[in-house]
Backbone as numpy.savetxt, mean C-alpha at the origin, in Angstrom:
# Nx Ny Nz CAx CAy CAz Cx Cy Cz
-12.83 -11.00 -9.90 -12.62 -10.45 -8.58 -12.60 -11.56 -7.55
-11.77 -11.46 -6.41 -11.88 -12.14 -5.57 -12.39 -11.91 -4.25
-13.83 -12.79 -3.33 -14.17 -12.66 -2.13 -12.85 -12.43 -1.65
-13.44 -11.83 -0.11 -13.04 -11.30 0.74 -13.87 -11.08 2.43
-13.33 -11.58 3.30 -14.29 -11.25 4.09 -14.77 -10.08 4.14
-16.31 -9.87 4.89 -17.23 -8.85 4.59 -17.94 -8.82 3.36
-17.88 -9.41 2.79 -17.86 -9.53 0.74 -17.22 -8.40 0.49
-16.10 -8.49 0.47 -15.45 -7.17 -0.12 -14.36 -7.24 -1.30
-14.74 -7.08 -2.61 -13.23 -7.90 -3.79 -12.19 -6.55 -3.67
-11.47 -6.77 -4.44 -10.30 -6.40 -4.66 -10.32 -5.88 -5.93
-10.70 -4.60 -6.03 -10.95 -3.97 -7.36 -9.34 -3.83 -8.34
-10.03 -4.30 -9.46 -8.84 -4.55 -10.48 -8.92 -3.27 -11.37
-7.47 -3.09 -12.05 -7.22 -2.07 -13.19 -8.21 -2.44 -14.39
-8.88 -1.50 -14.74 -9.63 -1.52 -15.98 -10.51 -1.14 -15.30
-10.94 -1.32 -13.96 -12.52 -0.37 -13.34 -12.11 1.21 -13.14
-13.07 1.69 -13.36 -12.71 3.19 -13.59 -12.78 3.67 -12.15
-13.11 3.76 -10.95 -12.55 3.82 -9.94 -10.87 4.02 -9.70
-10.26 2.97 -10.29 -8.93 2.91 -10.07 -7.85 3.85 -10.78
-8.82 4.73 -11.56 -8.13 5.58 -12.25 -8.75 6.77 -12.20
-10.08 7.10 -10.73 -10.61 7.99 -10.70 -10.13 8.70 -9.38
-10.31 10.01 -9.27 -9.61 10.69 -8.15 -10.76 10.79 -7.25
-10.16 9.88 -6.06 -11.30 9.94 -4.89 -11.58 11.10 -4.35
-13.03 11.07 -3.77 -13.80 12.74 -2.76 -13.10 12.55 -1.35
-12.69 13.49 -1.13 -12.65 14.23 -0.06 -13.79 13.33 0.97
-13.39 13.10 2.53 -14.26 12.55 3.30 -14.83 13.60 4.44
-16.08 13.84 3.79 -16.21 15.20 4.79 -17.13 14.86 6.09
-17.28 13.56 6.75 -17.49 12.92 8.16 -16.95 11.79 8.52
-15.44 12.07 9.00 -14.78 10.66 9.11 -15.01 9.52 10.22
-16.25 10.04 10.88 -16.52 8.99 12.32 -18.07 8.78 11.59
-18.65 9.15 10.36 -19.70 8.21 10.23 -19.59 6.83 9.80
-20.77 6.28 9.90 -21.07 4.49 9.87 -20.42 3.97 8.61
-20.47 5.34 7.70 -20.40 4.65 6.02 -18.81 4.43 6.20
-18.28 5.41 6.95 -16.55 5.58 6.58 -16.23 4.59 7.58
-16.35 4.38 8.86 -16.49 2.91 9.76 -16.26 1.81 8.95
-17.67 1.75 8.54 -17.63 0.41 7.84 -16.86 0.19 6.74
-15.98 1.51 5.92 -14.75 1.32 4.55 -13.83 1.02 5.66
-13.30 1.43 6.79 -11.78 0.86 7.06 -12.57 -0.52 7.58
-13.37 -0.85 7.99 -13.47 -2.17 8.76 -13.23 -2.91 7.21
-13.82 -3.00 6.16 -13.46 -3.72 4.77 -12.13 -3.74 4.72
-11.70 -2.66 4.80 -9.80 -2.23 4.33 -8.98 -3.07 5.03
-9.50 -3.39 6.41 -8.68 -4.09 7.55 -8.80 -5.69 6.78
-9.80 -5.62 6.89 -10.17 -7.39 6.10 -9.70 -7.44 4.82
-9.71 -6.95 3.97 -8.82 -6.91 2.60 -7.41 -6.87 2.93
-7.18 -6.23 3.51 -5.76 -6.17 3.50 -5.04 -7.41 4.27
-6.15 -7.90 5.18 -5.42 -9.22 5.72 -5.53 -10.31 5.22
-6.71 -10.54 4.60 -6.92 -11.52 3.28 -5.85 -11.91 2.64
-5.88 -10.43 1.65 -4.64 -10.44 0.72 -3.55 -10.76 0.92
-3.40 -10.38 2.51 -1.35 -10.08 2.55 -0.92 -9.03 2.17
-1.65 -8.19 2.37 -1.30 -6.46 1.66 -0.69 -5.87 2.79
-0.37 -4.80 2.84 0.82 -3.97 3.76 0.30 -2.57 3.73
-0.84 -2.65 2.92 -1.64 -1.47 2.67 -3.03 -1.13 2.08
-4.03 -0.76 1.80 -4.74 -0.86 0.90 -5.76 0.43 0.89
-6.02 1.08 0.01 -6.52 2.76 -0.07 -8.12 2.19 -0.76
-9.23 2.82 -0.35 -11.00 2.85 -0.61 -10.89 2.53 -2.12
-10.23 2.86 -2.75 -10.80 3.05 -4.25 -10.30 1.17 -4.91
-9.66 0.27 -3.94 -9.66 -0.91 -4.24 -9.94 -1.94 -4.00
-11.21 -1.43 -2.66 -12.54 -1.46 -2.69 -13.83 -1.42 -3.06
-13.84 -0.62 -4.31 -14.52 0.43 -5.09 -15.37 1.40 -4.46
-14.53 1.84 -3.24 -14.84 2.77 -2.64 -14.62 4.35 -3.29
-14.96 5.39 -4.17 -14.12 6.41 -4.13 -14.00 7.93 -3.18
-13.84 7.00 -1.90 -13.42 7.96 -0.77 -11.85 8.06 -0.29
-11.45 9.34 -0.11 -9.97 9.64 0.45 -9.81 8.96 1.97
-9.39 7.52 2.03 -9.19 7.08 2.89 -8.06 5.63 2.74
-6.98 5.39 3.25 -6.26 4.15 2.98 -5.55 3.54 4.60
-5.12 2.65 4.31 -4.48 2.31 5.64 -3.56 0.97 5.24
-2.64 1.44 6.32 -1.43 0.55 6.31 -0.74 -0.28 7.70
-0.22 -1.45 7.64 0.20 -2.06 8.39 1.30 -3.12 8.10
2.42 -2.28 8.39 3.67 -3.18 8.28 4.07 -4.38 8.97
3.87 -5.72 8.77 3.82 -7.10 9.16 4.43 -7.87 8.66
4.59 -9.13 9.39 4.88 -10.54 8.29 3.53 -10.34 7.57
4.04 -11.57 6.34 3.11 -11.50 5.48 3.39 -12.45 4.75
3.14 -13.62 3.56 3.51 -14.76 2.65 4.75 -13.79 2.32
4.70 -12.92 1.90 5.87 -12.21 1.11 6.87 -11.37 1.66
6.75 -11.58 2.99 7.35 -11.19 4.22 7.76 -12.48 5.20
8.07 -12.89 5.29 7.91 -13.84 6.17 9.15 -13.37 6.77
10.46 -13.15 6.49 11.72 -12.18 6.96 11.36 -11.72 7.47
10.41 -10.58 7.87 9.95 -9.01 8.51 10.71 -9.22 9.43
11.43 -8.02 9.36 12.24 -7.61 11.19 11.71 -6.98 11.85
11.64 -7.12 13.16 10.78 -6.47 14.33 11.10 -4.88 14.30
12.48 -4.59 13.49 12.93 -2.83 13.14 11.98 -2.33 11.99
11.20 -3.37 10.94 10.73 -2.59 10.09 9.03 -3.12 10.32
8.73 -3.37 11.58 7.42 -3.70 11.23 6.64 -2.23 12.07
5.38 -2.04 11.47 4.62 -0.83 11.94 3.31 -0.99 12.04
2.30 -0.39 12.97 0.95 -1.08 13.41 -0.08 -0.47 12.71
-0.66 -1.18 12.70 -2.17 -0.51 11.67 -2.47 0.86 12.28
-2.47 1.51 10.58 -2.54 3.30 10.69 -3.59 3.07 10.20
-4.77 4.31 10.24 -5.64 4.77 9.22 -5.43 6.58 8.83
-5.77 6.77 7.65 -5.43 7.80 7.25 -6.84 8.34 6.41
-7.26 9.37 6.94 -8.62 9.79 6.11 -7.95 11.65 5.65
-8.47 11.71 4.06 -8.20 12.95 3.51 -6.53 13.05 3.74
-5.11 12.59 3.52 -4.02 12.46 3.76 -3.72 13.87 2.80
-2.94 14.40 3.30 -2.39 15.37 2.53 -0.23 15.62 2.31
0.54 15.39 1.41 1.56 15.61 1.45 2.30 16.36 1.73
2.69 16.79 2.85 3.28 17.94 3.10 4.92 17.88 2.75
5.51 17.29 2.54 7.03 17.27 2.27 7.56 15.71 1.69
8.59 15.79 0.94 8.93 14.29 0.55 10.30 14.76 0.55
11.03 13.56 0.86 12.98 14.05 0.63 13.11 14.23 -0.74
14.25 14.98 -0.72 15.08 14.98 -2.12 15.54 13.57 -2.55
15.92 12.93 -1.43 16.57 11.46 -1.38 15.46 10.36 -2.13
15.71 9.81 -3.07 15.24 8.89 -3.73 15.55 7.40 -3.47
15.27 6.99 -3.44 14.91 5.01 -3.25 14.27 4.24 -4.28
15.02 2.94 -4.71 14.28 2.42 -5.11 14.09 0.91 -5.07
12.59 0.46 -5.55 12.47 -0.58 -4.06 11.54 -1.78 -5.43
11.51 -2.75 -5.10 9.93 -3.53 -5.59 8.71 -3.25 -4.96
7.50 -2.99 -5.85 5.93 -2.62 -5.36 5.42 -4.14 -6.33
4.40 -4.23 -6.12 3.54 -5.23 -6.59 2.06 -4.43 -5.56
0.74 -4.83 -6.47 -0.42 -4.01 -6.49 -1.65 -5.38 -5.77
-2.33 -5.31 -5.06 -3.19 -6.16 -5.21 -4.10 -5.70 -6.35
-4.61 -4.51 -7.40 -5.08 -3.91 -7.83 -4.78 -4.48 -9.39
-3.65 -4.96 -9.40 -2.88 -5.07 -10.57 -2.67 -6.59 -10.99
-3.23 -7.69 -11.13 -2.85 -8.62 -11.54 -3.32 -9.05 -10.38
-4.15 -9.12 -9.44 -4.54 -9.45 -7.98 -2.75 -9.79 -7.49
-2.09 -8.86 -7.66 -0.47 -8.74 -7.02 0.13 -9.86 -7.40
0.01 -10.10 -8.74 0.83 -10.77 -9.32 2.00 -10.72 -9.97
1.92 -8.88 -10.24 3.37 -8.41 -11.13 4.10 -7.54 -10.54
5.14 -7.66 -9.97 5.92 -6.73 -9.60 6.78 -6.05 -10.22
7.10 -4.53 -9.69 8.40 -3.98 -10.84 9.05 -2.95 -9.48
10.19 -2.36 -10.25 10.90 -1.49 -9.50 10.31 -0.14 -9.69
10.33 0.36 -8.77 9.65 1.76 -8.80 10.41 3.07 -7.83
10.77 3.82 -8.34 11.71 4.69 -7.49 10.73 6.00 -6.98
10.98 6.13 -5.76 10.30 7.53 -4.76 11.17 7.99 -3.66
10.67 8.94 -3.45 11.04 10.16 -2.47 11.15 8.85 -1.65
12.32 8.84 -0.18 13.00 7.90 0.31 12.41 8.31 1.99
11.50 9.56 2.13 10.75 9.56 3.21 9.62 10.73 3.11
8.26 10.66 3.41 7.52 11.21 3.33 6.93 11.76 4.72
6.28 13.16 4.93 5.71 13.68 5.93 4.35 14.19 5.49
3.55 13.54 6.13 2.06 13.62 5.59 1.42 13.97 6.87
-0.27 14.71 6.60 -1.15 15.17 7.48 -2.32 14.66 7.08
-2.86 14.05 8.24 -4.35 13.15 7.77 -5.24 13.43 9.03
-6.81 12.92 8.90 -6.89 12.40 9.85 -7.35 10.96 10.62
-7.39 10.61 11.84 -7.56 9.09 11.91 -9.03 8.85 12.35
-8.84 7.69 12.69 -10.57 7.08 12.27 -11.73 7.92 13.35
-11.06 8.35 14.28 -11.79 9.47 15.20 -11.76 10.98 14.60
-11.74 10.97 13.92 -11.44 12.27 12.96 -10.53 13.38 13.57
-9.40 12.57 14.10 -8.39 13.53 15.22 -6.93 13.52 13.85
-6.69 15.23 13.81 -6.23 15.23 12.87 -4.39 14.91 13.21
-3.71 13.92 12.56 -2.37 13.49 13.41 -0.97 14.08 12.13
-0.06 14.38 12.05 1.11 14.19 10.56 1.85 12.75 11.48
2.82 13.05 10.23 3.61 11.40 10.79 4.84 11.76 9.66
6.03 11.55 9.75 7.18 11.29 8.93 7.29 10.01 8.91
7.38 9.76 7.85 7.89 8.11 7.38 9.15 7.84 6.76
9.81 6.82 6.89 11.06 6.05 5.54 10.83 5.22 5.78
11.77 4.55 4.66 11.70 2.93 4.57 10.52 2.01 3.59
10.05 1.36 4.09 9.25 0.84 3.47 8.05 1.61 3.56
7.68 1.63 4.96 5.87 3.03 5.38 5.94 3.93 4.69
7.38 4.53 4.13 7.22 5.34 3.58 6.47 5.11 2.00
6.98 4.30 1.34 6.89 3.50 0.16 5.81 2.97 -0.16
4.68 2.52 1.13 3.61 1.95 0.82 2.69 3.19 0.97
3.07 4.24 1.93 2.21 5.35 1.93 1.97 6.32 0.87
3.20 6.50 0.32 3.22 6.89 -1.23 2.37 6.07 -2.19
2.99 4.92 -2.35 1.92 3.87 -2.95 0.32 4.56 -3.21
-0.38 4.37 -1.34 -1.55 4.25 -1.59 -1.97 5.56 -1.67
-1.34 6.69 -1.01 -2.46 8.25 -2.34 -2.01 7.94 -3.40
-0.85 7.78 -4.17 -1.09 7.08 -5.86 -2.44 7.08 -5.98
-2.83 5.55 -5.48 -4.41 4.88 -5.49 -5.60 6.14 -5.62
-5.44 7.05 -4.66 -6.42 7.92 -4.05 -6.55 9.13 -5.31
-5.64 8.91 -5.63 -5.26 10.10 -7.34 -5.02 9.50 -8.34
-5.87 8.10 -8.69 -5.93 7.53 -9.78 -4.87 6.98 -10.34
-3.71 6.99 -9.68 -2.04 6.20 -10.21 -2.03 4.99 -9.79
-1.21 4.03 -10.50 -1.22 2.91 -9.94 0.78 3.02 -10.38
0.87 1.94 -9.69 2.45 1.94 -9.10 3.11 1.02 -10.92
2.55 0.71 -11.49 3.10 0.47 -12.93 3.12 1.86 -13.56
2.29 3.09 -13.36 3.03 4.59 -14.26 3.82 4.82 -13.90
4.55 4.69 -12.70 5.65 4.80 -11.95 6.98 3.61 -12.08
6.53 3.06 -12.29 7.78 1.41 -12.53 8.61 1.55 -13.74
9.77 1.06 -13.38 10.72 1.03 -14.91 9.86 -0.54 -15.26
9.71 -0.20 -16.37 8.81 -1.29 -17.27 9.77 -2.77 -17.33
10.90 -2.43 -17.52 12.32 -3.72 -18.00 12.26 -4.96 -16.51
11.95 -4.08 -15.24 12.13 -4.65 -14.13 10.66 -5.58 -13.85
9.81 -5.54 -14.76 8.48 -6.12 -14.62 8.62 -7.65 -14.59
8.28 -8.61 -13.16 7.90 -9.97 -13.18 7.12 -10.53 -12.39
6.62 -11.74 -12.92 5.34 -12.18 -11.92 6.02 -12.32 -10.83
4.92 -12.68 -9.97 4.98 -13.46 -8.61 5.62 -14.46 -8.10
5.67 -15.46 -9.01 6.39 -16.47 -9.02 8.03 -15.70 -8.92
8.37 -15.22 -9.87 9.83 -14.89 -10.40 10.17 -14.11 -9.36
9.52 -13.45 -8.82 9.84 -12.11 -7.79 10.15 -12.99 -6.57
9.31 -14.11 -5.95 9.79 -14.84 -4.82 11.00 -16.08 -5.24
11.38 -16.49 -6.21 12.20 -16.84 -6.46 13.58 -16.04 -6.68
13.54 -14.93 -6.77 14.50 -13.56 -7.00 14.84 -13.46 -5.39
13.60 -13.29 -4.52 13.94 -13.22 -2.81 15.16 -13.91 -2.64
14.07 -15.16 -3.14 14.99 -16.56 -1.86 16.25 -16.93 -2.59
17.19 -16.32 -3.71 17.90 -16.35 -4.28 18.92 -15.63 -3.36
18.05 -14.17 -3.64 19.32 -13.28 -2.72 19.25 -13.71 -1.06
18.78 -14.35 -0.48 19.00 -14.77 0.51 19.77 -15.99 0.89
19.81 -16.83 -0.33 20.74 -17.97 -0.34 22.32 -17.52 -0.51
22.43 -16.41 -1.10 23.46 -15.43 -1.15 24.27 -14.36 0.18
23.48 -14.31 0.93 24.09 -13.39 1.36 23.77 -14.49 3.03
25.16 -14.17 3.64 24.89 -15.40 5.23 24.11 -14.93 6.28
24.09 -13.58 6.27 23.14 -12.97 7.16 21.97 -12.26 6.59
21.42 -12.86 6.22 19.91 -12.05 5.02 19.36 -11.43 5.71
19.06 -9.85 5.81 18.06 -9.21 6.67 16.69 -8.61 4.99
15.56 -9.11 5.34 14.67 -8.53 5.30 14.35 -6.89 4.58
13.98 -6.19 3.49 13.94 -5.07 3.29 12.61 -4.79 3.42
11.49 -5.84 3.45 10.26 -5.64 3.74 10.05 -5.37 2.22
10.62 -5.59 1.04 9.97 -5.63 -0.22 10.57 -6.97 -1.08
């Protein structure tokens, strides 16, 4: 496992957490749930994550949050696809498109986000949560928010984004940023997909 500010690691596959279905958060403005997004915020900036849900924490509470940014693996980000730190407590799915997408995920959970693969999902999601004031908000997403928000209830319901991945498309870290800066040497105006 790796520190983190707060001491907080980065819970890996094989802890049973990560394959356990998180509780329900039934006081989302107490100290305990406070202090999981204040970890989440710091993990996720540590890492370079774009997202990160309690249970990879080894938290197993229904809570994740996301923030679309530059990042090492972003460094492209366009000011059209970047989005500001959400929190989401007890998220519930209310609708996903018919429209399918499919994109690269890589896990901090999984190889401390070392392996990436292709993974295809619903191409926009409309979810109901509530936020860190326990004020209950929905939100429609596409694009990438959409993709990482899917992602992290995965997390929250014990999935990780490899049951979901075509297996053939599986490569490290290395290969995956060399795959980037390939297609960007390729194309004269490279925009950014945020994956």
């Amino acid at each position: 496992m790796t520190n983190v500010m707060h001491g907080t690691d980065i819970t890996q596959i094989g802890n049973k957490l990560i394959r356990a279905k998180a509780k329900k958060v039934s006081n989302p403005t107490s100290k305990v749930i406070q202090t999981i997004i204040k970890d989440l915020v710091a993990s996720m900036h540590t890492h370079e994550l774009v997202g990160i849900a309690a249970p990879q924490i080894a938290k197993s509470v229904r809570v994740f949050i996301t923030e679309i940014r530059k990042t090492q693996l972003r460094k492209g980000q366009s000011i059209k696809n970047v989005d500001p730190l959400r929190i989401f407590i007890n998220p519930k799915v209310l609708s996903v498109s018919k429209e399918k997408t499919s994109g690269w995920e890589g896990c901090g959970s999984i190889a401390f986000a070392h392996l990436f693969g292709v993974t295809r999902r619903p191409a926009s999601v409309t979810i109901e949560a509530l936020d860190e004031k326990g004020k209950k908000f929905r939100l429609k997403a596409g694009g990438l928010l959409a993709r990482v928000i899917q992602h992290e209830i995965d997390h929250l319901d014990g999935v990780v984004f490899t049951d979901k991945a075509d297996a053939s498309t599986y490569m490290s870290r290395d290969e995956y940023l060399k795959l980037r800066a390939k297609k960007k040497r390729k194309e004269p105006c490279a925009k950014s997909t945020g994956r």
